[in-house]
C-alpha positions as a Markdown table, in Angstrom:
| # | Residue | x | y | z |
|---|---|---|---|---|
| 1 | Unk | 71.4 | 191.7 | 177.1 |
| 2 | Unk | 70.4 | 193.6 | 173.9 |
| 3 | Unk | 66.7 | 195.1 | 174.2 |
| 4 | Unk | 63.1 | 193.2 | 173.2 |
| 5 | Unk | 60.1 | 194.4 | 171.6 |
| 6 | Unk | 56.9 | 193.0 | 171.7 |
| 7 | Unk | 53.5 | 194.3 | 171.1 |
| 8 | Unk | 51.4 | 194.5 | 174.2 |
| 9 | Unk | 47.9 | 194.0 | 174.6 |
| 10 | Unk | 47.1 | 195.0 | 178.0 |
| 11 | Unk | 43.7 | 194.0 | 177.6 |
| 12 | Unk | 40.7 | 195.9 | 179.4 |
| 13 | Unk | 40.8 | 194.5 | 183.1 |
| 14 | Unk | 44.6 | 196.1 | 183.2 |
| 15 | Unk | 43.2 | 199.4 | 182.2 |
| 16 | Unk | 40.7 | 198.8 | 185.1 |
| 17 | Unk | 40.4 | 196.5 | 188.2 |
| 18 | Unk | 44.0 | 195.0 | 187.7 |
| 19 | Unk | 45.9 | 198.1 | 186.8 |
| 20 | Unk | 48.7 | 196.9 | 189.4 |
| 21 | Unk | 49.4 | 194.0 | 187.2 |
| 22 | Unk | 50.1 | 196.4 | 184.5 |
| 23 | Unk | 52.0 | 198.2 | 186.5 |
| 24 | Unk | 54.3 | 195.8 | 187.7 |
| 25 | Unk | 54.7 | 194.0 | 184.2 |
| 26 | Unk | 55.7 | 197.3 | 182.8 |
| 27 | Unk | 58.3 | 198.1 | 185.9 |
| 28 | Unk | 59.2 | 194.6 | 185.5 |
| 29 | Unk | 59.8 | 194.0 | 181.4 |
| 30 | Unk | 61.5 | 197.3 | 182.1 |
| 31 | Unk | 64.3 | 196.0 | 184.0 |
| 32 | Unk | 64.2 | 192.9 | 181.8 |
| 33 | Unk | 65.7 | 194.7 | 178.8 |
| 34 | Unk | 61.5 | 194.3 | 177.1 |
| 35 | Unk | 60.5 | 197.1 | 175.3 |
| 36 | Unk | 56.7 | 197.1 | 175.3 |
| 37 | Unk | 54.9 | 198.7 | 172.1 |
| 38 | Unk | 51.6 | 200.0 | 172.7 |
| 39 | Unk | 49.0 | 199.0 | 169.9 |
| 40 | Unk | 47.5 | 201.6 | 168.4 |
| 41 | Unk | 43.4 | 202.1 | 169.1 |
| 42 | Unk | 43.4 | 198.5 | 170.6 |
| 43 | Unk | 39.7 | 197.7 | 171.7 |
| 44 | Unk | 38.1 | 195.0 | 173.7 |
| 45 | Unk | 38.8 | 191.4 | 172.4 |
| 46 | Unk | 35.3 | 190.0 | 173.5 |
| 47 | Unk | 36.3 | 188.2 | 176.1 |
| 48 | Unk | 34.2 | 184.8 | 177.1 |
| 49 | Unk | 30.5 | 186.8 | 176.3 |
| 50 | Unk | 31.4 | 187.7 | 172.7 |
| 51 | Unk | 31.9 | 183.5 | 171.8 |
| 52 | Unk | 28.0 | 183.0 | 173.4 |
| 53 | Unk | 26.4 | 185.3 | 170.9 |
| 54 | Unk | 28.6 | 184.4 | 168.1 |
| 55 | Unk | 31.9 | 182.6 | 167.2 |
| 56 | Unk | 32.8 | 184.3 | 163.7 |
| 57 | Unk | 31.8 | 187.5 | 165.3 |
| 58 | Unk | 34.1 | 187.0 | 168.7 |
| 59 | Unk | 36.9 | 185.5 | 166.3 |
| 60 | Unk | 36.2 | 189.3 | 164.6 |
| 61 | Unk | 36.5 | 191.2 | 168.0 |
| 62 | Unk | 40.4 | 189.7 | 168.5 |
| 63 | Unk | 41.3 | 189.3 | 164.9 |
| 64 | Unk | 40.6 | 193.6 | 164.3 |
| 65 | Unk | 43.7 | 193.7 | 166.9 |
| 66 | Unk | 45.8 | 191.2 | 165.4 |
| 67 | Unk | 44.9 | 193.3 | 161.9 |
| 68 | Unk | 46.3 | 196.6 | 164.0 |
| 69 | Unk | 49.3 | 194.5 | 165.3 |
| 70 | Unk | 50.7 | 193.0 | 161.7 |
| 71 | Unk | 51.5 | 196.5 | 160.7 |
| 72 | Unk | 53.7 | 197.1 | 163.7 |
| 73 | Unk | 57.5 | 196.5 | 163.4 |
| 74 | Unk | 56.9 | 193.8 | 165.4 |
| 75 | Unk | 54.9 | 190.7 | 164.6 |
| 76 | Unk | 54.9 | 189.2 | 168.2 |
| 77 | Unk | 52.3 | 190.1 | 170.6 |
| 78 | Unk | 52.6 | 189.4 | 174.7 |
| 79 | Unk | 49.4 | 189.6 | 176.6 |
| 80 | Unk | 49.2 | 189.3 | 180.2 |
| 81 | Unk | 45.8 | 188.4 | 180.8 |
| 82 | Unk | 44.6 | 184.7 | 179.9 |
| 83 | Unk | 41.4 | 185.2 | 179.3 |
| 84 | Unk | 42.7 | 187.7 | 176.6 |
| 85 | Unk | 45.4 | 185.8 | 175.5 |
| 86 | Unk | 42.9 | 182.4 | 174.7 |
| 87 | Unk | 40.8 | 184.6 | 173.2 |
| 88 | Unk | 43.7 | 185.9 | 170.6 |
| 89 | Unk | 45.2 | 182.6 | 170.0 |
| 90 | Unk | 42.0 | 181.0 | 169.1 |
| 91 | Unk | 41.3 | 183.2 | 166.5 |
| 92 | Unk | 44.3 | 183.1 | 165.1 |
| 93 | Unk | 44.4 | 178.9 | 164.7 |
| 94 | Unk | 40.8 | 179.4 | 163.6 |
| 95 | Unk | 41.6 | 181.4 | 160.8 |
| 96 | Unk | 45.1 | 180.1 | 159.8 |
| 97 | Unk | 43.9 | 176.5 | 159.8 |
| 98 | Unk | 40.0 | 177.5 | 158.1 |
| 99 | Unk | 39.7 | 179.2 | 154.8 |
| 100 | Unk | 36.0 | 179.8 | 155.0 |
| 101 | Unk | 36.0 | 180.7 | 158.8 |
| 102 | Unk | 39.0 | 183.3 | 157.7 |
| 103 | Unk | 36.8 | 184.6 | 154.7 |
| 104 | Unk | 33.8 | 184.7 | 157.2 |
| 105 | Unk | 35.8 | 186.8 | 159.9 |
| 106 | Unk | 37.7 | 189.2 | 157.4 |
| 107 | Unk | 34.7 | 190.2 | 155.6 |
| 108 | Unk | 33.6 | 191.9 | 159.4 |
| 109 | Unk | 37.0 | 193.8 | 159.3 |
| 110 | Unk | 37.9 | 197.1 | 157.7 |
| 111 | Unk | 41.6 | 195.6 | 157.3 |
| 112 | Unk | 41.9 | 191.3 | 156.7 |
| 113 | Unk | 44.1 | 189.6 | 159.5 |
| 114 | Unk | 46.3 | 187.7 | 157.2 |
| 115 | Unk | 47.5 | 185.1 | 160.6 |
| 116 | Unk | 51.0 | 186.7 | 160.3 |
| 117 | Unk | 51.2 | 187.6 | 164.8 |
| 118 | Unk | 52.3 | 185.2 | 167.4 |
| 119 | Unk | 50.4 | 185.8 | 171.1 |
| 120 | Unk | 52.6 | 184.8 | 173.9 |
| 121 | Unk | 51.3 | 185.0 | 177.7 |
| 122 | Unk | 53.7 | 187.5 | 179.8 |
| 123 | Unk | 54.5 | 184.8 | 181.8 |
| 124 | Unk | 55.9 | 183.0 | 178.5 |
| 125 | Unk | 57.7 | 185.9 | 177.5 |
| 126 | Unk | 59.6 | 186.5 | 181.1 |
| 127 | Unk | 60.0 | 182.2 | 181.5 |
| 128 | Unk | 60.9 | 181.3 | 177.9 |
| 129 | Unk | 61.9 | 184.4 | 176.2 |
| 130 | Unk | 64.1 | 186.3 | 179.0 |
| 131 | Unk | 65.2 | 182.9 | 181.0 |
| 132 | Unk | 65.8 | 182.2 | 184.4 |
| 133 | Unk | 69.5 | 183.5 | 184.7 |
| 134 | Unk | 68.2 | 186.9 | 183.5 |
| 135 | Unk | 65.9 | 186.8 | 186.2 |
| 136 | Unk | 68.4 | 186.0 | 188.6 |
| 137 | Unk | 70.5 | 188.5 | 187.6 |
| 138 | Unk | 68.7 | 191.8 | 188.1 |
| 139 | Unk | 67.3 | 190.4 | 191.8 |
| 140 | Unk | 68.8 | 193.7 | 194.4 |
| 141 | Unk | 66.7 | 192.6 | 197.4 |
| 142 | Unk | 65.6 | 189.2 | 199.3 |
| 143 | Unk | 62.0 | 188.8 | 200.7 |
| 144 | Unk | 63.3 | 185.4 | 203.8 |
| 145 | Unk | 59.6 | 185.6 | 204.9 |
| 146 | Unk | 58.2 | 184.6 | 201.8 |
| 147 | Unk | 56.8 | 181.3 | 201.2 |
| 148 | Unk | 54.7 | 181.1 | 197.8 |
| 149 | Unk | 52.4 | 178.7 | 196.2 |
| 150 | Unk | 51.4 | 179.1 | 192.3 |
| 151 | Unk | 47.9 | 179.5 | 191.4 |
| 152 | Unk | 47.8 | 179.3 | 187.3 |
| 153 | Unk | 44.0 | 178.8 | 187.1 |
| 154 | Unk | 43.0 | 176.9 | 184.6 |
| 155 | Unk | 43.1 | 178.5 | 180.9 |
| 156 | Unk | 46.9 | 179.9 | 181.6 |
| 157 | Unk | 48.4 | 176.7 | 180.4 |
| 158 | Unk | 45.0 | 174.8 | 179.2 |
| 159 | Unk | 43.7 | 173.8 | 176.3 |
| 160 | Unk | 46.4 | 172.6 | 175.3 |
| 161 | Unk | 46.4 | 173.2 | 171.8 |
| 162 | Unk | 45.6 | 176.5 | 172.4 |
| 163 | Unk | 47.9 | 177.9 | 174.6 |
| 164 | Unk | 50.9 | 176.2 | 173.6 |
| 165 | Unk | 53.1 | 176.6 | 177.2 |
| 166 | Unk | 54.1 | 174.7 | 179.6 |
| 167 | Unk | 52.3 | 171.6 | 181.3 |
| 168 | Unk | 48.7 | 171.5 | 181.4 |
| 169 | Unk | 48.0 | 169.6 | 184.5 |
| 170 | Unk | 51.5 | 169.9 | 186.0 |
| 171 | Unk | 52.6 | 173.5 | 184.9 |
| 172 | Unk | 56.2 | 175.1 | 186.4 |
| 173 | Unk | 57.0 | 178.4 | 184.7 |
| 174 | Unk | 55.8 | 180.7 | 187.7 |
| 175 | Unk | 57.2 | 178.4 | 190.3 |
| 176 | Unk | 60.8 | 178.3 | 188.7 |
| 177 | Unk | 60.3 | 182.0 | 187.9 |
| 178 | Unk | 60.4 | 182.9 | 191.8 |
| 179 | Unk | 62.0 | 180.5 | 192.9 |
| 180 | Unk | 64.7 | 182.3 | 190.4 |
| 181 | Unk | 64.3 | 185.7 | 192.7 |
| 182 | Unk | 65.6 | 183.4 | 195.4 |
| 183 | Unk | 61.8 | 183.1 | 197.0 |
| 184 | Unk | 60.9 | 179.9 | 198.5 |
| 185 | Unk | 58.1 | 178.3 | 196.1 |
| 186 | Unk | 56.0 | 175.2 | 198.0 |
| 187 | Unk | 54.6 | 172.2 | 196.6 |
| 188 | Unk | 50.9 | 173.2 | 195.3 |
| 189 | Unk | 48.5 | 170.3 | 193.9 |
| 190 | Unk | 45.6 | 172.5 | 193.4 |
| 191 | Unk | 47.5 | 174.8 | 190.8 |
| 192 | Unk | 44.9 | 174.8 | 187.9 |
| 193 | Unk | 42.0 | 174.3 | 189.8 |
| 194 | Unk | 38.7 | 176.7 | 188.9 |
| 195 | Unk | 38.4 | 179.6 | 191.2 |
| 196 | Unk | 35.1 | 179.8 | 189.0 |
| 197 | Unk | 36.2 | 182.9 | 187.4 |
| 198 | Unk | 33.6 | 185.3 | 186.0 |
| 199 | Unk | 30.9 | 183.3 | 188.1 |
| 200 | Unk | 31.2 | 185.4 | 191.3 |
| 201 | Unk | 27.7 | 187.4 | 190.3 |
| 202 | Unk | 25.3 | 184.4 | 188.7 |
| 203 | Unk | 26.7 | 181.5 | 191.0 |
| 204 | Unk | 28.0 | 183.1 | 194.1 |
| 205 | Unk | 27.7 | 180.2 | 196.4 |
| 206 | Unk | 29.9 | 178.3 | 193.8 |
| 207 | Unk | 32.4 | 180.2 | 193.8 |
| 208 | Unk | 32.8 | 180.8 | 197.1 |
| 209 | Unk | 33.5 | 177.0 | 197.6 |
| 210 | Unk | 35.9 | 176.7 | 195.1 |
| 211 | Unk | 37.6 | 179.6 | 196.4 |
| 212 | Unk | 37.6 | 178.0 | 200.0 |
| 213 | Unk | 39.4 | 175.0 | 198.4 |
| 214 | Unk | 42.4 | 177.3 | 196.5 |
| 215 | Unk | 42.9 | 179.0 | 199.7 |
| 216 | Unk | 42.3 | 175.8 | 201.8 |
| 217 | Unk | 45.3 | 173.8 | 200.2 |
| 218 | Unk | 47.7 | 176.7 | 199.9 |
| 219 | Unk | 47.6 | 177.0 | 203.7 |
| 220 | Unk | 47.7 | 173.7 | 204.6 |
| 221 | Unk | 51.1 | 173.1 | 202.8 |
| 222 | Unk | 52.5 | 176.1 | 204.8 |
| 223 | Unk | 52.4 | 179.2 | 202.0 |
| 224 | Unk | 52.0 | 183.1 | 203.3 |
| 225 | Unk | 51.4 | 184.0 | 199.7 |
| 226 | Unk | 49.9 | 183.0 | 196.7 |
| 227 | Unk | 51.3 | 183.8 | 193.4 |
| 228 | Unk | 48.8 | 184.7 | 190.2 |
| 229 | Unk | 48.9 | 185.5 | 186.4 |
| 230 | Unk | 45.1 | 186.0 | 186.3 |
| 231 | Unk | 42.9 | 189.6 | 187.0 |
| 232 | Unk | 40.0 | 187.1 | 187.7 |
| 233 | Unk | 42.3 | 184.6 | 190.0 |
| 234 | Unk | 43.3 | 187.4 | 191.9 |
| 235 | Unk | 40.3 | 188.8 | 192.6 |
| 236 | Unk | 38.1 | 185.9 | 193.7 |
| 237 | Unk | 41.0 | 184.9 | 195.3 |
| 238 | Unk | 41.9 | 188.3 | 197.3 |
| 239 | Unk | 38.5 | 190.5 | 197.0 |
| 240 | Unk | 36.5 | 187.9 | 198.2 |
| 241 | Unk | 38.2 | 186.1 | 201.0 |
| 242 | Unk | 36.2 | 188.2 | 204.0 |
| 243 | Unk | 33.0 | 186.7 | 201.6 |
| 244 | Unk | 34.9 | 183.4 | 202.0 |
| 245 | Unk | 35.2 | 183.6 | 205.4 |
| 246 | Unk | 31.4 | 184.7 | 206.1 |
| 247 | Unk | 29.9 | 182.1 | 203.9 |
| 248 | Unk | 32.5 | 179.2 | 205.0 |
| 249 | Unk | 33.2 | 179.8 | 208.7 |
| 250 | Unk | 37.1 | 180.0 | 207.8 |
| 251 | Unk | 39.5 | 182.7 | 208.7 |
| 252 | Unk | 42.0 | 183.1 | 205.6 |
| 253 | Unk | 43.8 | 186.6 | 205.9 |
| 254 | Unk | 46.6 | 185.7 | 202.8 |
| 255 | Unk | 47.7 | 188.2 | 200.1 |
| 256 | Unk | 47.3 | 187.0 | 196.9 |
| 257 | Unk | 50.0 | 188.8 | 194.6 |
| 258 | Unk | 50.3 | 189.3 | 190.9 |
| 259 | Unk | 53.6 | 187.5 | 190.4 |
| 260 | Unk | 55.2 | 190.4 | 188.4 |
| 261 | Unk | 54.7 | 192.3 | 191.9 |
| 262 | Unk | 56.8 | 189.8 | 193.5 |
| 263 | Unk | 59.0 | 189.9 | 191.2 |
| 264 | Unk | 59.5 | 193.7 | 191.2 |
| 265 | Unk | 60.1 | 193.4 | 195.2 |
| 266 | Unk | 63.1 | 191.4 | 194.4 |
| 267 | Unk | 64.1 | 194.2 | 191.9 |
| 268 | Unk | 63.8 | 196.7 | 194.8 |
| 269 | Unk | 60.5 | 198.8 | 193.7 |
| 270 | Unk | 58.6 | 199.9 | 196.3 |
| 271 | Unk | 55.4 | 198.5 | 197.4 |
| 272 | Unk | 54.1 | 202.3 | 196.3 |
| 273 | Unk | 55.9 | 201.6 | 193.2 |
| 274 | Unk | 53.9 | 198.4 | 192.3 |
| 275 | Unk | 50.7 | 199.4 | 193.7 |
| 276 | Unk | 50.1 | 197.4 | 196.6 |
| 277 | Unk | 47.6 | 199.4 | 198.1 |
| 278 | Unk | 45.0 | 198.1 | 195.6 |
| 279 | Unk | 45.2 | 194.9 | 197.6 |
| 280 | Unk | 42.2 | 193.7 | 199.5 |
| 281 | Unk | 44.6 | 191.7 | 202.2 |
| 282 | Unk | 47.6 | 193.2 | 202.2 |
| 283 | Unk | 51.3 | 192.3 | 202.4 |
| 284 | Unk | 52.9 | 194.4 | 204.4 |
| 285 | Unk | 54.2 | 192.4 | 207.2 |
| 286 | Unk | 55.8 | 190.3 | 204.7 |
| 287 | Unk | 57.7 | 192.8 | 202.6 |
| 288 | Unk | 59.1 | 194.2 | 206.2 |
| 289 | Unk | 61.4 | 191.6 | 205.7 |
| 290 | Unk | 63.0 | 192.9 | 202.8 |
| 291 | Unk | 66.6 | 193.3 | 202.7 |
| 292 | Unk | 69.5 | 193.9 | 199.9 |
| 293 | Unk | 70.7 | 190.5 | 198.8 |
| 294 | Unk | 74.4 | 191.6 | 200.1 |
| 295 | Unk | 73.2 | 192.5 | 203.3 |
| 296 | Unk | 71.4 | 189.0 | 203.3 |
| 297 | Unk | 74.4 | 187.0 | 202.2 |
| 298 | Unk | 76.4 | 188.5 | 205.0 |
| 299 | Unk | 74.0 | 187.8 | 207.9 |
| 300 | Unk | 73.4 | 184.3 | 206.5 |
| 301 | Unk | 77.5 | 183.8 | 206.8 |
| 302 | Unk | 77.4 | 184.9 | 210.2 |
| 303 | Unk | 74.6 | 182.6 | 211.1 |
| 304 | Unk | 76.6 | 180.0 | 209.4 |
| 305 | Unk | 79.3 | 181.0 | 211.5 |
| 306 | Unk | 77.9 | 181.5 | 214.9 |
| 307 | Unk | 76.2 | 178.0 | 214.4 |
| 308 | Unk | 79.4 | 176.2 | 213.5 |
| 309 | Unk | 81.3 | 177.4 | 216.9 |
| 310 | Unk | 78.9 | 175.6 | 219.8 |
| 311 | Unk | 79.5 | 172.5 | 217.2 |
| 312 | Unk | 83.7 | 172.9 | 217.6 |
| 313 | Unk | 83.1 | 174.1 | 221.6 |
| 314 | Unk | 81.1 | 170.9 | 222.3 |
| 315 | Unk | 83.9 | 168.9 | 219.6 |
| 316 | Unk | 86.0 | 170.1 | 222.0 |
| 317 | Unk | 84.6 | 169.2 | 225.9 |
| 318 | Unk | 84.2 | 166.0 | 224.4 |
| 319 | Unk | 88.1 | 165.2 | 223.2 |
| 320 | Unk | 89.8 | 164.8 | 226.7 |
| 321 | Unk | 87.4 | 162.4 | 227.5 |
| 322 | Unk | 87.9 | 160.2 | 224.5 |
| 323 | Unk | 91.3 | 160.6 | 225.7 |
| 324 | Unk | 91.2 | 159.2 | 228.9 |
| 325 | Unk | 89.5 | 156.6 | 228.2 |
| 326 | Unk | 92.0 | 155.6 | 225.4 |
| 327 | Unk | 94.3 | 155.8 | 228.5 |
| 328 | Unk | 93.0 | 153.2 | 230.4 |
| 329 | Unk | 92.7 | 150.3 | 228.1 |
């Protein structure tokens, strides 16, 4: 598969508190045949606080690295963060689709943004861009003990008209995406719920019950995992579950992974590799599990096997007396 480029805006939470999402997209796109090109004296994109103060100045924010991006070689930019990403695309439809709002935001810029860059979420990219049999194709190891839900959140896919992807009630691009690295993906109606994001601080008690519900549903439907694409999904979801469990009277102990981690277990990096240790609840007892895909085709034969043989033994006891009974009439 000939190599891809895209710009990538990491974004400031994967510079920070989500670095292992950074590090596991990169190890990840890496063995994808993506070539990711670092933008040039990015900066912050604003974020949700920058469109509370102003619009045309948090359009400005996002547009300065679109500005930065257009002179790359490549005019494609893949962002793994939705908050990010939302941000990005919305100033881009604002100010391919407004004159004046353009004219309003450019005249904050040292350089215009002429609307010439597409944003695309990482999970876009891998799902769309690389494809499913790619996917498939680079998997070394199996993970058996695995069972995943997919969390989204809800601006991954949502509005609509913004983010351009998938479905935005019903989404399946991270669920067909594992379920690619042969990983057992469950049935998950709570997918784009509100974890309540950025409200852990102001509204704690909030956020605390929406949390209880994610984590609720994904165990009652069986999962040992949950899958994410978020920095701030993962980290109400994983960093706060013993504040869950205080507040709540529940008991959830379930790693919640970003799903290019997953991913890079069934590509045979280490747990070291993808920085697992960062996790609040950790994984570990179900990577132990983890065996080359050969090795796991062959023991699955055998089982097929050895279960086959009691079926032909019992086939067997039971023909004589068919037999004798044929016999007698």
């Amino acid at each position: 598969m000939a190599e891809k480029e895209y710009a990538y805006y990491s974004g400031c939470s994967l510079e920070g508190t989500a670095k292992e999402y950074d590090t596991s997209l990169r190890l990840v796109m890496k063995t994808l045949g993506v070539k990711l090109a670092e933008i040039p004296d990015w900066s912050c994109c604003g974020s949700t606080p920058a469109h509370t103060v102003d619009h045309v100045f948090a359009a400005a924010l996002a547009a300065r690295n679109l500005a930065i991006i257009e002179k790359m070689n490549t005019h494609t930019v893949t962002v793994p963060c939705p908050s990010c990403l939302t941000v990005l695309k919305k100033a881009h439809i604002g100010m391919t689709t407004d004159e004046s709002f353009k004219n309003e935001v450019n005249a904050l810029l040292d350089e215009p943004y002429e609307g010439k860059v597409t944003a695309k979420s990482s999970l876009q990219v891998i799902y769309e861009d690389i494809g499913l049999e790619a996917i498939a194709d680079r998997v070394t190891h199996a993970l058996p003990d695995l069972k995943v839900v997919a969390y989204y959140g809800c601006i991954l896919n949502r509005p609509p008209d913004i983010a351009q992807f998938d479905d935005p009630e019903n989404p399946v691009a991270m669920d067909k995406v594992i379920s690619a690295l042969g990983i057992e993906v469950l049935d998950y109606a709570f997918k784009t719920e509100c974890c309540g994001a950025a409200f852990g601080v102001p509204k704690r008690a909030m956020v605390n019950e929406l949390t209880h519900k994610i984590l609720s549903m994904a165990i009652d439907v069986g999962a040992n995992c949950i899958a994410v694409a978020c920095p701030l999904c993962q980290q109400n979801l994983d960093l706060r579950q013993e504040q869950v469990n205080q507040t709540m009277g529940s008991s959830f102990n379930i790693p919640v992974l970003y799903f290019t981690q997953i991913m890079g277990l069934a590509y045979g990096y280490s747990p070291d590799d993808l920085e697992m240790d960062k996790l609040v609840v950790g994984a570990d007892h179900l990577i132990r599990s983890r065996i080359p895909v050969e090795e796991y085709r062959k023991m699955k034969e055998a089982e097929a096997a050895a279960a086959k043989k009691p079926a032909k033994a019992k086939e067997m006891k039971e023909e004589p007396k068919e037999t004798a009974k044929a016999e007698e009439n």
